[in-house]
C-alpha positions as CSV (number, residue, x, y, z in Angstrom):
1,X,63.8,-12.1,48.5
2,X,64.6,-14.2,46.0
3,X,67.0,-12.8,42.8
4,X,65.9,-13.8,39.3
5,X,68.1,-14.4,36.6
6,X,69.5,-11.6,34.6
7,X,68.3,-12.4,31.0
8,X,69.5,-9.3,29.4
9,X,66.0,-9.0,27.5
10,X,65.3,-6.1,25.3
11,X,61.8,-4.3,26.2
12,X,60.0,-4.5,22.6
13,X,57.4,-1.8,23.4
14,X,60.4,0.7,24.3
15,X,62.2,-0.7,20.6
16,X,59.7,-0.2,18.7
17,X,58.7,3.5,20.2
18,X,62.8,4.2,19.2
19,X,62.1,2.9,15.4
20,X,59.4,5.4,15.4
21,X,61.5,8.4,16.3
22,X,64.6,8.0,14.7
23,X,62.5,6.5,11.1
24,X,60.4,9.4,11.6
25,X,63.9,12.0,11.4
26,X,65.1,10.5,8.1
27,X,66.3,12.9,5.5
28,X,66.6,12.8,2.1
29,X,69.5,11.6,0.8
30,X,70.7,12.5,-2.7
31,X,70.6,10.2,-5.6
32,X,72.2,12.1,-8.3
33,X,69.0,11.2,-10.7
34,X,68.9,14.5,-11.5
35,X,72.1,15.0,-12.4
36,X,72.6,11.8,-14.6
37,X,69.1,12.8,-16.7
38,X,71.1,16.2,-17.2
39,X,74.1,14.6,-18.6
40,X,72.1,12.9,-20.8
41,X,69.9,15.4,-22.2
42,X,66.4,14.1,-20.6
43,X,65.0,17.4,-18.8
44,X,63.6,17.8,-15.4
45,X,60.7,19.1,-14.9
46,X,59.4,20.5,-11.3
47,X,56.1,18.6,-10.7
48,X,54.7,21.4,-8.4
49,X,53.4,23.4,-11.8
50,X,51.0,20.3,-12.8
51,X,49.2,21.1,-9.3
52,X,45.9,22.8,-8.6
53,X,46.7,26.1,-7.3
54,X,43.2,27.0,-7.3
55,X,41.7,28.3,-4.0
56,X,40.1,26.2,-2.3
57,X,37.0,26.4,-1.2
58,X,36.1,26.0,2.8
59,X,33.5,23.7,3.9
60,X,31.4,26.3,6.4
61,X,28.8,24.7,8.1
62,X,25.6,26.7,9.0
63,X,23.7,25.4,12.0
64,X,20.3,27.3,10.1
65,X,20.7,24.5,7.4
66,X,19.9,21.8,10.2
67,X,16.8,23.0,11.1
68,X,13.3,22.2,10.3
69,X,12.1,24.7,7.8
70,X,9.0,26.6,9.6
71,X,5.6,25.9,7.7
72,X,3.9,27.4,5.8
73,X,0.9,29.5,7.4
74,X,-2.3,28.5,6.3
75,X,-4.0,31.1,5.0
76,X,-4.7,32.6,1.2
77,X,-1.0,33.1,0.6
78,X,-0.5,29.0,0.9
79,X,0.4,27.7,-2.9
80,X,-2.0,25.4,-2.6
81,X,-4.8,27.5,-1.4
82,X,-8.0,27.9,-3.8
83,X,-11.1,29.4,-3.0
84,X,-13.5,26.5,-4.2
85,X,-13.2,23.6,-1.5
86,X,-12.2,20.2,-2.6
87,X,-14.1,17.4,-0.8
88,X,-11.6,15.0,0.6
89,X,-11.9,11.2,0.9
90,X,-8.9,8.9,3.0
91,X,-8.0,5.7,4.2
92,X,-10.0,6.4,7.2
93,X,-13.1,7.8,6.1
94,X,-16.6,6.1,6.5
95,X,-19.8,7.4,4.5
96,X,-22.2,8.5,6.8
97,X,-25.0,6.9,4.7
98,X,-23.0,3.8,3.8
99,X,-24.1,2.0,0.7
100,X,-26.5,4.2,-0.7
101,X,-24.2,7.3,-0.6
102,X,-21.6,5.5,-2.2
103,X,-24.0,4.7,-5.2
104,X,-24.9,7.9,-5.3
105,X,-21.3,9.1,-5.6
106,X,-19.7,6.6,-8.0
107,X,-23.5,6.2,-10.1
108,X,-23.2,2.8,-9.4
109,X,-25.9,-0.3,-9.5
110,X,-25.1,-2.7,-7.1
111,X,-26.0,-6.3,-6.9
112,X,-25.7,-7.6,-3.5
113,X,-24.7,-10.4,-2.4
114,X,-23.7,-11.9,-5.5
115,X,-20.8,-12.3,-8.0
116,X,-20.9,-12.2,-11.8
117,X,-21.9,-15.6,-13.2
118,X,-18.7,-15.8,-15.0
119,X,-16.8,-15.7,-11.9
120,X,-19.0,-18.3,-10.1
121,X,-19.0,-21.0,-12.9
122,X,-14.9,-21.1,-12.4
123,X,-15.0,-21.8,-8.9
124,X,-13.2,-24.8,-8.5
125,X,-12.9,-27.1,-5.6
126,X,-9.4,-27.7,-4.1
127,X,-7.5,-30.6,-3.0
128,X,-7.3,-31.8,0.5
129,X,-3.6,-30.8,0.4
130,X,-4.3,-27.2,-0.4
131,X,-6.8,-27.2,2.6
132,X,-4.1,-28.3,4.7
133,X,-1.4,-25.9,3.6
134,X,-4.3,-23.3,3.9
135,X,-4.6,-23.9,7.9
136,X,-0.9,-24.1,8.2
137,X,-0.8,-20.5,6.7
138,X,-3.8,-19.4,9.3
139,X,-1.5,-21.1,12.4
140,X,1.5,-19.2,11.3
141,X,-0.2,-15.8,10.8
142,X,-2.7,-15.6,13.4
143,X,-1.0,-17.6,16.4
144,X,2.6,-18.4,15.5
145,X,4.0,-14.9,14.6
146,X,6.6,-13.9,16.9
147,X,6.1,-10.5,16.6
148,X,4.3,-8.8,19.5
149,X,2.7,-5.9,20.0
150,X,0.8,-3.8,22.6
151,X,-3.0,-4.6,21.1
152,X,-5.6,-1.7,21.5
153,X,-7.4,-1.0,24.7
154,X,-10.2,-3.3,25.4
155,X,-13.6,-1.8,25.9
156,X,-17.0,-2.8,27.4
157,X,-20.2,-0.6,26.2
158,X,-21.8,-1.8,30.0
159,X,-19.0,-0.3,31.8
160,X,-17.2,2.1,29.9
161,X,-15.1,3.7,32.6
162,X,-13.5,0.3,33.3
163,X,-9.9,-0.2,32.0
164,X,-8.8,-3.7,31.0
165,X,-5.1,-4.5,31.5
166,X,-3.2,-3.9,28.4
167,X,-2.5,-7.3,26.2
168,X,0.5,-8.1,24.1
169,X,-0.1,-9.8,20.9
170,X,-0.6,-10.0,17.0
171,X,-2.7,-6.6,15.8
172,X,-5.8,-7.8,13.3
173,X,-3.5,-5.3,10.8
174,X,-0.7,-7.7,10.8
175,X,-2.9,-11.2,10.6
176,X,-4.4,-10.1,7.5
177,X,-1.3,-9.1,6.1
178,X,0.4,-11.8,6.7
179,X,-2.6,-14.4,5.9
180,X,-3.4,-12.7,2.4
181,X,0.5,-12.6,1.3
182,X,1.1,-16.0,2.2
183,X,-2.4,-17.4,0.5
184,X,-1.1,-15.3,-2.4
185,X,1.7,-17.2,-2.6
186,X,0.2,-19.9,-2.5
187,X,-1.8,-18.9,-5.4
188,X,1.5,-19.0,-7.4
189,X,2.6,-22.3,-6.8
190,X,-1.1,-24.0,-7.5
191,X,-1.2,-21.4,-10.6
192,X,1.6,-22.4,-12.8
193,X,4.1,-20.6,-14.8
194,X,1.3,-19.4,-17.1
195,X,0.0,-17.0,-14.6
196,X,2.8,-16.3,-12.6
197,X,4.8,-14.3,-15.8
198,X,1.6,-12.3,-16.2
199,X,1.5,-11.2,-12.5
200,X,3.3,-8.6,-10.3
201,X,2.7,-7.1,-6.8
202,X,2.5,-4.0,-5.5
203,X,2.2,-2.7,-1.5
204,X,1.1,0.1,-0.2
205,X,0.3,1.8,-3.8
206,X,-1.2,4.9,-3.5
207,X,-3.6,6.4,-6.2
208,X,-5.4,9.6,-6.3
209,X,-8.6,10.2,-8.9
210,X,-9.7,13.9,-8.6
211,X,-12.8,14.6,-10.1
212,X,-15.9,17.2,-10.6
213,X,-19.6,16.0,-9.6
214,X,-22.9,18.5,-10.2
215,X,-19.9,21.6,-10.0
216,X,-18.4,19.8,-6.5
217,X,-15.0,19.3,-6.4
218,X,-14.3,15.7,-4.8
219,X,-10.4,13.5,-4.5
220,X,-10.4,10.3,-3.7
221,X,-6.9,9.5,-2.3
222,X,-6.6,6.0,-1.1
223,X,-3.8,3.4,-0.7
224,X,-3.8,-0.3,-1.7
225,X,-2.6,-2.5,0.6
226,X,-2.2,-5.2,-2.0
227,X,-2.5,-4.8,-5.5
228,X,-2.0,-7.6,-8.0
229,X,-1.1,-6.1,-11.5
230,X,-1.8,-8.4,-15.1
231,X,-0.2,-8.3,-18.3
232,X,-4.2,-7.9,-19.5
233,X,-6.7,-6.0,-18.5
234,X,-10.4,-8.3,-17.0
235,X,-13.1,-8.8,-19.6
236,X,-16.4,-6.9,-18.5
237,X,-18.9,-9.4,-16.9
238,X,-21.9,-8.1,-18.8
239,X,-22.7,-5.6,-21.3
240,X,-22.4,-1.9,-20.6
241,X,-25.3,0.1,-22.4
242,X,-27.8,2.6,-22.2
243,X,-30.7,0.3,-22.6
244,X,-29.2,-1.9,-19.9
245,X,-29.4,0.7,-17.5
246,X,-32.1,2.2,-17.7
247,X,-33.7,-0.8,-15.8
248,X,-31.1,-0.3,-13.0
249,X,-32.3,1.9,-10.8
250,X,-29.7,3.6,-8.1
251,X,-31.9,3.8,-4.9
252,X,-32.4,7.5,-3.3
253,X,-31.7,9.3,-0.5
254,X,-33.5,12.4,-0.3
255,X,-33.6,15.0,1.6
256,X,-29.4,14.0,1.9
257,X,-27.0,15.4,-0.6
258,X,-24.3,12.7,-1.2
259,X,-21.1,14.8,0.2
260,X,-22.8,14.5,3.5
261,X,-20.0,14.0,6.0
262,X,-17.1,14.9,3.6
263,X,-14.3,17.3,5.0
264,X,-13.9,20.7,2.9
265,X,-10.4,21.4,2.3
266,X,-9.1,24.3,1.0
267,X,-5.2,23.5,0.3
268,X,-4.9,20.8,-2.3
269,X,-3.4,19.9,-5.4
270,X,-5.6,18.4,-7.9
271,X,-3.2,16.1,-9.2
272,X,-3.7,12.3,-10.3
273,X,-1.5,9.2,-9.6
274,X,-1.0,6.0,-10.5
275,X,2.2,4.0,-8.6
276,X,3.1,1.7,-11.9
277,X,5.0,3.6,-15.0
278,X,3.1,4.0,-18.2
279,X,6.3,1.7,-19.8
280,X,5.4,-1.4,-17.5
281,X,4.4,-4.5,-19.3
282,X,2.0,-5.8,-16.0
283,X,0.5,-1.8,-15.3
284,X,-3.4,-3.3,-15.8
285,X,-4.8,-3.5,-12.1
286,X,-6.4,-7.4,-11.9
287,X,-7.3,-7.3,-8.2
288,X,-6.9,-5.3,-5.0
289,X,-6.2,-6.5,-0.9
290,X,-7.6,-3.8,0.9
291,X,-7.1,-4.8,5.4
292,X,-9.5,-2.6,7.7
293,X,-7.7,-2.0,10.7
294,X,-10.8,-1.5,13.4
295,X,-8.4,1.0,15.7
296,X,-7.7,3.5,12.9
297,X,-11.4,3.0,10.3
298,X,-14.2,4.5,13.2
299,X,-17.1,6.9,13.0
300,X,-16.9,10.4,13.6
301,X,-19.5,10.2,15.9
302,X,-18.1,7.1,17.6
303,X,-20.8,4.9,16.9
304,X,-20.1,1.3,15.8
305,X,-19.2,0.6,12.2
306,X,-21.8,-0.9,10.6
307,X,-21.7,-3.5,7.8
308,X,-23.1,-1.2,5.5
309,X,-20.4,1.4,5.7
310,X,-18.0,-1.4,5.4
311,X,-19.2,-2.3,2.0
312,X,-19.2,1.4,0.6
313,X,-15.9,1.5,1.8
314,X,-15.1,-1.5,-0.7
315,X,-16.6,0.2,-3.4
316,X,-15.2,3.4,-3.2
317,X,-11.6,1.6,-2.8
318,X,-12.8,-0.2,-6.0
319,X,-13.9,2.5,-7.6
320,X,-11.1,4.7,-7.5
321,X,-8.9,1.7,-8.2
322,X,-10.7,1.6,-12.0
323,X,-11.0,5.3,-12.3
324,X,-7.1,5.4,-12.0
325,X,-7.0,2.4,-14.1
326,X,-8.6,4.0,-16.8
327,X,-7.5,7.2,-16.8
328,X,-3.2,5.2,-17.3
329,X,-5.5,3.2,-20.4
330,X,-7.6,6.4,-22.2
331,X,-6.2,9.5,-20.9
332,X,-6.9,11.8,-18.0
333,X,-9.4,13.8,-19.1
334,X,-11.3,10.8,-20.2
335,X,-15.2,10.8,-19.4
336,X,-16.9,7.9,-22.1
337,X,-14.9,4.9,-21.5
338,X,-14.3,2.9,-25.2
339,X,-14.4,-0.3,-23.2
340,X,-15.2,-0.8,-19.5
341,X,-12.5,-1.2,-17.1
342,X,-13.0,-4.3,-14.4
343,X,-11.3,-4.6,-11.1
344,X,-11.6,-7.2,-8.1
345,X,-11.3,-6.4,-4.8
346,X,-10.9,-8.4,-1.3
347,X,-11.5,-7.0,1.6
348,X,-10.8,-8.1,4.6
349,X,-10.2,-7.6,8.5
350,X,-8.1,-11.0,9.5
351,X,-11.0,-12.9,9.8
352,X,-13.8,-12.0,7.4
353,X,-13.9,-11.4,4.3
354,X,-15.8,-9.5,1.0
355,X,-15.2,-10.5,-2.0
356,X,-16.3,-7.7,-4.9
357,X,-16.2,-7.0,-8.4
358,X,-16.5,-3.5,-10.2
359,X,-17.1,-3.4,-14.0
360,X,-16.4,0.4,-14.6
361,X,-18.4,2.0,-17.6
362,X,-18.2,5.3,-17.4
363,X,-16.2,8.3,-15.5
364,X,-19.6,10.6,-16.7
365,X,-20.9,11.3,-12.9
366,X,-23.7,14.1,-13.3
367,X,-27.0,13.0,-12.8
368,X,-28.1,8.8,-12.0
369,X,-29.4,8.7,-15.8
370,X,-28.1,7.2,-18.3
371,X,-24.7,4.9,-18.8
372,X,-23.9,3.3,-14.9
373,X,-21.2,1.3,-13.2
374,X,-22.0,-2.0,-11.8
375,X,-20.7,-3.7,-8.5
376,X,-21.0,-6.7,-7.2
377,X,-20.3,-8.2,-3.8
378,X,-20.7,-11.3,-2.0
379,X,-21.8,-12.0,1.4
380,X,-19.5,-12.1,4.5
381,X,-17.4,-14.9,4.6
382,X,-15.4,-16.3,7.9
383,X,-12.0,-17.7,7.1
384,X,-12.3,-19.3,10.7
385,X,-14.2,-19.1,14.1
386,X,-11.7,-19.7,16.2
387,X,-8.0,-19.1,16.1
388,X,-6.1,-18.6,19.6
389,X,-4.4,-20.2,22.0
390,X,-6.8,-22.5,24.2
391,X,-5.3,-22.9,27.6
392,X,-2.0,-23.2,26.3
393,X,-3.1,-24.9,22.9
394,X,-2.7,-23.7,19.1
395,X,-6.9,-24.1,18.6
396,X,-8.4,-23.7,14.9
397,X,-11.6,-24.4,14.7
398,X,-14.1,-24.0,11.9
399,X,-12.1,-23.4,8.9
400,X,-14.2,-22.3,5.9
401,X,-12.3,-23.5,2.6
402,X,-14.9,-21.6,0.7
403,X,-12.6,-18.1,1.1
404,X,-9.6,-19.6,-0.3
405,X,-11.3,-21.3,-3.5
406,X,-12.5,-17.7,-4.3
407,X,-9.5,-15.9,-3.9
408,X,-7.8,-18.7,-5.8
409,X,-10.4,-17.9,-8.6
410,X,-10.0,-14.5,-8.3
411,X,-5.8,-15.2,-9.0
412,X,-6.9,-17.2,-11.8
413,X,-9.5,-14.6,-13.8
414,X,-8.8,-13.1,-17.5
């Protein structure tokens, strides 16, 4: 064995430990401070009688404060109970009737398939530029999102005991999200400052119009997806009177009552809301983005949602949207409107797309005589036909630049 050579080294962890010990047996020394103030007529004072010498309090921990209260029972002791039912209407709730019911409801003349005159005469076309940055938003929301999730079972009405494998992928809620945000933004930059300091947006604002039809309780509590506030409120797109309507007939549907299909509840609050403060400059609802999402929006009887029900579901978004509206402008308790309330609305499921327009005129609901509301809403509208990956390739095919000129009009309305 070899021998190394002695180096006489000091082992630092060992030093270091002995600094600990011997700094941490250091007494005080005296200074004579208090002895040299003395001689010189400064007193001392004992800094102990400037301390708390309250008793403190101990932290004691319950383990009953960490648990989930128990709710409360529902029955006629519940706060909320009350004896007259309230007829309940959600995000996911489909009229039975469609359409008609919804008229019925709301006292509202519909024009189909058509938008006011003032809206259609400021359509303008866009450049080929704006297409293009139009399809690159469509790419990016619909095939390029990285985001993945596990879509919704796939279902054939021939063979319904057949399961499909399970696909990962972008959900149709997600694509229209994305797609309407992005063309809204767009709608900034082609809009100029002008518009763009009389604009705000709002997500997921929810807003809650209880009301009283023929001695029926009813509360409409839906949430916005999008909601584009102004600085002004819409002018009405035609005149609002008596004599108007009285030509407007609201079609019938007897034997039916029109809270066919409504849940009774009998714990509520009848309480309205409104998600922008009275004190906000840009509290005037311009247009709403309302997304059906096909896995959660179904019948009760699981039969296929029709087209018409998908329209009274735009109306009664719209609907409630202006209600709320007007009740911020004139009051709560408001029934005769001093001036009509108008709100736009696009709806949409990724793909397709309704564009609408409701001129409110009156909150009055009793009856289908006298002062009505008017909607109007266009035909179906495809943003594209195709938009998936085609063996292996990014494929869009038939791009409609029609939806984007009207949602740019929309932006673009006083």
């Amino acid at each position: 064995m070899k021998l190394s050579q002695v180096l006489w080294k000091q082992h630092i962890g060992r030093q270091i430990r002995n600094n600990w010990y011997s700094q941490g047996k250091v007494k005080p020394f005296e200074t004579n401070a208090e002895k040299i103030l003395t001689q010189r007529g400064i007193p001392v004072i004992d800094a102990e009688i400037y301390l708390d010498h309250r008793p403190k309090n101990r932290f004691i921990i319950n383990n009953d404060d960490f648990l989930v209260p128990k709710p409360l029972p529902r029955d006629s002791t519940h706060p909320d109970y009350k004896e007259v039912p309230c007829l309940q209407y959600g995000d996911n709730t489909l009229l039975v009737e469609g359409i008609v019911q919804a008229q019925h409801l709301t006292k509202t003349v519909l024009f189909n398939d058509a938008l006011p005159d003032s809206v259609e005469r400021s359509t303008e076309d866009v450049s080929d530029h704006t297409n293009e940055l139009v399809q690159k938003i469509i790419k990016t929301s619909v095939m390029f999102d990285a985001h993945q999730e596990l879509l919704p079972k796939i279902k054939d009405p021939l063979r319904p005991a057949w399961n499909f494998p399970r696909q990962m992928g972008i959900t149709d809620l997600r694509k229209s999200q994305n797609l309407n945000k992005k063309m809204l933004q767009l709608c900034d930059h082609l809009s100029g400052p002008e518009f763009v300091k009389n604009r705000s947006v709002v997500e997921n604002g929810l807003l809650c119009y209880p009301f009283e039809r023929e001695f029926e309780l009813f509360e409409f509590t839906l949430t916005m997806d999008l909601m584009l506030l102004s600085k002004e409120t819409l002018k009405p797109n035609m005149e609002g009177n008596e004599e108007v309507c009285k030509k407007m007939i609201v079609p019938d549907m007897h034997p039916l009552h029109p809270s066919i299909g409504f849940d009774e509840n009998h714990f509520y609050d009848h309480k309205y809301l409104y998600p922008v403060i009275s004190g906000n400059h840009q509290k005037y609802l311009h247009t709403i983005f309302v997304y059906h999402d096909p896995t959660k929006v179904k019948n009760k009887t699981e039969l296929t949602v029709r087209e018409n029900q998908t329209k009274a579901r735009s109306l009664v978004k719209s609907f409630t949207a202006a209600a709320c509206s007007a009740c911020e402008q004139f009051g709560k308790d408001v029934k005769e409107l001093p001036k009509p309330v108008t709100v736009q609305s696009v709806y949409s499921d990724g793909k397709n797309y309704y564009f609408s327009v409701y001129q409110l005129n009156t909150l009055n609901l009793d009856g289908l005589e006298g002062l009505k509301n008017y909607f109007w809403i266009s035909p179906k509208m495809s943003l594209y036909e195709t938009g998936a990956f085609v063996n292996g390739v990014p494929t869009l095919e038939g791009y409609n630049p029609e939806v984007f000129k009207k949602i740019l009009t929309f932006y673009k309305n006083k």
